[in-house]
C-alpha positions in Angstrom: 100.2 -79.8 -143.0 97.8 -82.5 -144.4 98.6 -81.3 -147.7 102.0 -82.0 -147.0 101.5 -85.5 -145.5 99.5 -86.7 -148.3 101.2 -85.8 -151.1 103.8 -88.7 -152.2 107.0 -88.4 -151.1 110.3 -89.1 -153.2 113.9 -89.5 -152.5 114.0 -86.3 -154.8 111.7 -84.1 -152.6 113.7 -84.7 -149.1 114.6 -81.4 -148.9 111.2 -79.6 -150.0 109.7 -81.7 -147.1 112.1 -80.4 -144.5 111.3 -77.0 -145.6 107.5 -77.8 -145.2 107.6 -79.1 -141.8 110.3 -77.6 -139.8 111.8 -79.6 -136.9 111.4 -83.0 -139.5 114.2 -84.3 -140.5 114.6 -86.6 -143.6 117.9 -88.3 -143.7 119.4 -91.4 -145.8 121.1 -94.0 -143.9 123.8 -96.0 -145.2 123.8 -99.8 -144.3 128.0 -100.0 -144.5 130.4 -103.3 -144.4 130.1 -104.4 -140.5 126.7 -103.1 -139.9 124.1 -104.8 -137.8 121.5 -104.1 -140.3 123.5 -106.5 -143.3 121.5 -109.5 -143.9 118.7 -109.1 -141.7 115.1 -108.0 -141.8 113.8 -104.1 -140.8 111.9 -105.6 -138.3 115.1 -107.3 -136.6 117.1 -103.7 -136.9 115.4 -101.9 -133.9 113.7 -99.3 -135.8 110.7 -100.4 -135.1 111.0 -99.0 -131.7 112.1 -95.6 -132.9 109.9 -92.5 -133.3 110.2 -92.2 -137.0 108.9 -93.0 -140.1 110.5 -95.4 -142.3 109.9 -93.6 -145.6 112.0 -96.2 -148.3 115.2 -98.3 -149.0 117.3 -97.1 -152.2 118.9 -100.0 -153.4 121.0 -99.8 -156.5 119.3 -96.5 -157.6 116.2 -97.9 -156.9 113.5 -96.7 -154.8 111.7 -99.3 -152.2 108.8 -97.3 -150.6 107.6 -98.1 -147.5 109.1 -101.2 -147.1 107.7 -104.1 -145.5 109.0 -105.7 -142.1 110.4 -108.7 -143.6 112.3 -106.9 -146.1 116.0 -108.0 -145.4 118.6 -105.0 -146.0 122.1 -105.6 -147.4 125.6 -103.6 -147.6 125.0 -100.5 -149.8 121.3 -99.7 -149.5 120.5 -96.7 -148.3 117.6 -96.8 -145.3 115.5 -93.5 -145.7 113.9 -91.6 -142.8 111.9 -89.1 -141.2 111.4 -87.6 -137.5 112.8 -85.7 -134.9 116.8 -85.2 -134.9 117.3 -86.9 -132.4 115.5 -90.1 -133.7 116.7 -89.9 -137.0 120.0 -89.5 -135.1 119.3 -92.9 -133.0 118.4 -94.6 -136.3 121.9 -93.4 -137.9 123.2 -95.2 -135.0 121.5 -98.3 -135.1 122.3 -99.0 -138.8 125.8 -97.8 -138.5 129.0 -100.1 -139.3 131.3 -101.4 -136.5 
């Protein structure tokens, strides 16, 4: 499993991870028109609470790893995940459009 955890993880190799380390889930996260999320910082979003791992941000086709707390997501990113169902579940929530 260290293997796993230490090697650098892409958007591309979502599903090779979940076939590494069953009962992880790796999902991407839509920030849609009348989210919470639009226009405010990760840190303000509630994930920080959540037992996951925030992995990256794709915005525009381009990958953010590992962003930073202040970084301030907008309409059409995609947030990027990793943890139990059940969390990645919560977080789906969190982000999702009203």
């Amino acid at each position: 499993m260290a293997t796993v955890l230490d090697e650098a993880v892409t958007v591309d190799h979502v599903a090779e991870l979940e076939r590494r380390l069953p009962g992880v889930s790796v999902v991407r996260i839509p920030v849609s028109a009348g989210s919470p999320a639009d226009g405010r910082p990760l840190a303000d979003t509630g994930l920080a609470g959540q037992p996951l791992a925030l992995l990256a941000v794709v915005r525009d086709g381009t990958v953010v790893p590992t962003p930073g707390d202040g970084y301030v997501l907008h309409v059409g990113d995609e947030v990027v995940v990793a943890g139990a169902e059940a969390a990645t579940s919560a977080a789906a929530d969190l982000l999702a459009g009203g």
